[in-house]
Structure formats: C-alpha cells, structure tokens
C-alpha positions as CSV (number, residue, x, y, z in Angstrom):
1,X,65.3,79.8,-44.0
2,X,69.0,80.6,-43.5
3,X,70.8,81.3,-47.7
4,X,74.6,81.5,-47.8
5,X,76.9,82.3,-50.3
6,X,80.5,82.0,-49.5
7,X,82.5,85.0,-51.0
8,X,85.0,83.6,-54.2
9,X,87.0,86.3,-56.0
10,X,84.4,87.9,-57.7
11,X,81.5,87.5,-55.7
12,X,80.7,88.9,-52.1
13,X,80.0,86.8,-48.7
14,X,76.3,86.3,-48.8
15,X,73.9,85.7,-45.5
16,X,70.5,86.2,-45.8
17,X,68.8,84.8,-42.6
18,X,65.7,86.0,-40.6
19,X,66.4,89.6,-38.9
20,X,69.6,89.5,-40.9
21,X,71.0,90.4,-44.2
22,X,74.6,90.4,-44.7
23,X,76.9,91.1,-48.2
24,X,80.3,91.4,-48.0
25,X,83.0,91.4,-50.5
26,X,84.2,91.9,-53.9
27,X,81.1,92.0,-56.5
28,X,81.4,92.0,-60.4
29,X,80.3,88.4,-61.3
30,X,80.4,87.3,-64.7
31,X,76.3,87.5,-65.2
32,X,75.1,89.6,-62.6
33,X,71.7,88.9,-63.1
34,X,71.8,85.1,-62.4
35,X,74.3,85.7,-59.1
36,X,71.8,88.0,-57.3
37,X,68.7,86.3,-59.0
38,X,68.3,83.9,-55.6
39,X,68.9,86.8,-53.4
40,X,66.4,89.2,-54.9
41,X,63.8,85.7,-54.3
42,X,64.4,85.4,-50.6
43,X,64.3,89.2,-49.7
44,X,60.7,89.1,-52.4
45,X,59.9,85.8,-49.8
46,X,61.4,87.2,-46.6
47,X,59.0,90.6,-46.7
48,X,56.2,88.7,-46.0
49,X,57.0,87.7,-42.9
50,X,60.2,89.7,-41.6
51,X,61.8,89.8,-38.5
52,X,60.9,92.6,-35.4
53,X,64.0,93.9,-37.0
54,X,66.1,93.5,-39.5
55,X,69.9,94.2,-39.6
56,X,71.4,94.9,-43.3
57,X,75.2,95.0,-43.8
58,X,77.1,96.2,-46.7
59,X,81.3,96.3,-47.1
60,X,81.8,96.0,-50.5
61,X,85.5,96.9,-51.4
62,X,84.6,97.2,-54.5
63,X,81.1,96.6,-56.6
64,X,80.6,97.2,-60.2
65,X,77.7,99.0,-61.5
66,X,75.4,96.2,-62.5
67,X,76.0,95.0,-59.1
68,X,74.9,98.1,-57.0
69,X,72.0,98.2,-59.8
70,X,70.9,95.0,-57.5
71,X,71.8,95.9,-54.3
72,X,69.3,99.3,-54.9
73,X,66.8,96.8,-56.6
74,X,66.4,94.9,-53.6
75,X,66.8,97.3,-51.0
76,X,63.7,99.2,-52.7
77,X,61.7,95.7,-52.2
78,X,62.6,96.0,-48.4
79,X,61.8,100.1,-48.5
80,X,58.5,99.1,-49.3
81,X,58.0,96.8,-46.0
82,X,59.8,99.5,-44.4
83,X,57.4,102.3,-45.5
84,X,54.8,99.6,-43.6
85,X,56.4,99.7,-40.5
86,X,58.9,97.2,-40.0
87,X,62.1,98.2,-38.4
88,X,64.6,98.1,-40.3
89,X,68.1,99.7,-40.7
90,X,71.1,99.8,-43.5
91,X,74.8,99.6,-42.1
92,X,77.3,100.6,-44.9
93,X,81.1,100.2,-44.3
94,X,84.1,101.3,-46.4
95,X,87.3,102.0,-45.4
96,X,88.6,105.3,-44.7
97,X,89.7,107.6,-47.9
98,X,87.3,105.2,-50.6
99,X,85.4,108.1,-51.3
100,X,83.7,106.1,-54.1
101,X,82.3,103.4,-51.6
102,X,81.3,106.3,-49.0
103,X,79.5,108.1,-52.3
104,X,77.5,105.2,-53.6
105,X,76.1,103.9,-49.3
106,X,74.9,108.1,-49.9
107,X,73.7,107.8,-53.2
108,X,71.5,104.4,-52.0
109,X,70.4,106.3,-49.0
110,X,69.1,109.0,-51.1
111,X,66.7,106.7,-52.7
112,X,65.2,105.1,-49.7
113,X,63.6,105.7,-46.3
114,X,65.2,103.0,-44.4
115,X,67.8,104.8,-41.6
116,X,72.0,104.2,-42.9
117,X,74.5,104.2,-40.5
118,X,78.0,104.4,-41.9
119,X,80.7,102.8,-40.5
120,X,84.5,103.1,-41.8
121,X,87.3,101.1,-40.9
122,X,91.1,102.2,-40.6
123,X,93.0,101.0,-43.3
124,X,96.0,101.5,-41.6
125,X,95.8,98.9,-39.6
126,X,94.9,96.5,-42.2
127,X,97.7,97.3,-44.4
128,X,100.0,97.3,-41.2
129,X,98.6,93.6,-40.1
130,X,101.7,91.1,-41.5
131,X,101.1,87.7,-42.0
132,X,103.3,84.6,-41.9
133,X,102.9,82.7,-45.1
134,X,105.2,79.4,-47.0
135,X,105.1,79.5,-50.6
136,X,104.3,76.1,-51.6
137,X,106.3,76.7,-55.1
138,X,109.6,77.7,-53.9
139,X,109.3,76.7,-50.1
140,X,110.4,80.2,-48.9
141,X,108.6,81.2,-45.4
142,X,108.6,85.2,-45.0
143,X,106.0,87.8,-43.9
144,X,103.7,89.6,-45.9
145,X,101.0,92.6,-45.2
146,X,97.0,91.4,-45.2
147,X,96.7,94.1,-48.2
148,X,99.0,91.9,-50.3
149,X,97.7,88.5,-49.4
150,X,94.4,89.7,-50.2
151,X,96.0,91.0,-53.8
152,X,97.4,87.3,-54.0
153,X,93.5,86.3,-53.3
154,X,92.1,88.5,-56.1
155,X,94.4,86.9,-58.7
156,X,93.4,83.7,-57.3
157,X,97.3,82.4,-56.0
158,X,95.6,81.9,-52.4
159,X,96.3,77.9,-52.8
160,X,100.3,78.6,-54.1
161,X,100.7,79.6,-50.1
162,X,100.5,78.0,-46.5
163,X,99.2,80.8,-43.9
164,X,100.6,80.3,-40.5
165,X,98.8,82.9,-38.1
C-alpha cells in the first residue's frame, strides 16, 4: 500500500511505499501529533512485512522539534526490524553550511543501528538557478532566483505568479 502526502507550506512531501520511505520538506504543522499520526500507522503496519530493503530519505530544510520528536519515534519502530535483520538504510540530505540539519541526521544516527549516509547539496547552484515568472497582480514578467520563489512559496504568494521554465 502506496501513502502520499503532497508537501504544503508547513508540511513535508510524504511517500511511504514498499521498500521505500521518503519525507521531504518543510515540517512544523499546526498539531504535529495528528500530521504524522498516519505515518507512524503504516511504518507500525509496514514492519511486518517489509521489503528485501528499504530505502529511507530525509531533506528537511527545516523541521521543528516536535517534528524530529516523530521522525526519531518512528525510525526507532523500524530500528527494531532492523536489529532483526532486515536491510535497511537512512539517507539524510542538507545543504551545504546548515550545520543544524547536518547536527540533528548525527544526533538520529546516534540513537539507532540502521547505516546513515549523508548527502549534501550545493546551495550555490540553487540560489544561482533564476526563474522566469509573471506577476499576475501587476503583470510585470522578470527573473527571479529559486531561493526567492521558494520564499514566495513559504508565505504562500505561489498563486499571485505564473512560472515560465
């Protein structure tokens, strides 16, 4: 059974699938709790019958506390099938210089046996990428970097534009 969550401004891109857990985004929903309630369910379902292995990814730009309280909640349910032999492995990716996001992949690592690889990403050429958007408002065309559109994202202006890529 395939669960997806697409990512909104405060919540992360969720797919959980067979051999493959994915979580991607921004997380600090409103009531934390009842966001990763349905996700804790599958992984509690999915460890009885897991894949040969299972492929978890993690880029979370930024996560508040109660949300990495969830992320370590369920990756200790999957620790547990681990520690029972199933192959597993944790791939945690930040960009480069977000020492916080590098310091809490080490601080989940620490408390579990499954393998991390860390991956980081070059900001540069995210924050050099320029996009060619209208504004629907005023009707001006111009070019803007991806580190500001995904600013006008955040605050939730992504429908006041037209992207042409």
């Amino acid at each position: 059974m395939c669960l997806i969550f697409e990512k909104t401004i405060d919540t992360p891109y969720i797919k959980l699938e067979s051999g493959h857990i994915e979580i991607k985004g921004r997380s600090m929903p409103e009531n934390v709790l009842k966001f990763y309630k349905p996700i804790k369910e599958w992984i509690e379902n999915y460890i009885n019958k897991p894949a040969e292995f299972t492929k978890i990814e993690f880029y979370l730009p930024y996560a508040n506390s109660s949300s990495i309280k969830q992320i370590n909640d369920f990756l200790k349910v999957l620790n547990v099938k681990y520690k029972q032999g199933a192959d597993m492995k944790v791939f945690w990716t930040f960009e480069e210089g977000d020492e916080n996001a590098e310091e809490i992949g080490n601080d989940l690592e620490s408390l579990i046996e499954i393998p991390f690889e860390y991956i980081v990403t070059d900001v540069q050429k995210k924050q050099q990428r320029r996009l060619k958007v209208k504004n629907l408002k005023t009707g001006k065309i111009g070019e803007i970097s991806q580190r500001y559109w995904e600013t006008i994202i955040r605050n939730g202006h992504e429908k006041d534009f037209e992207v042409f890529e």
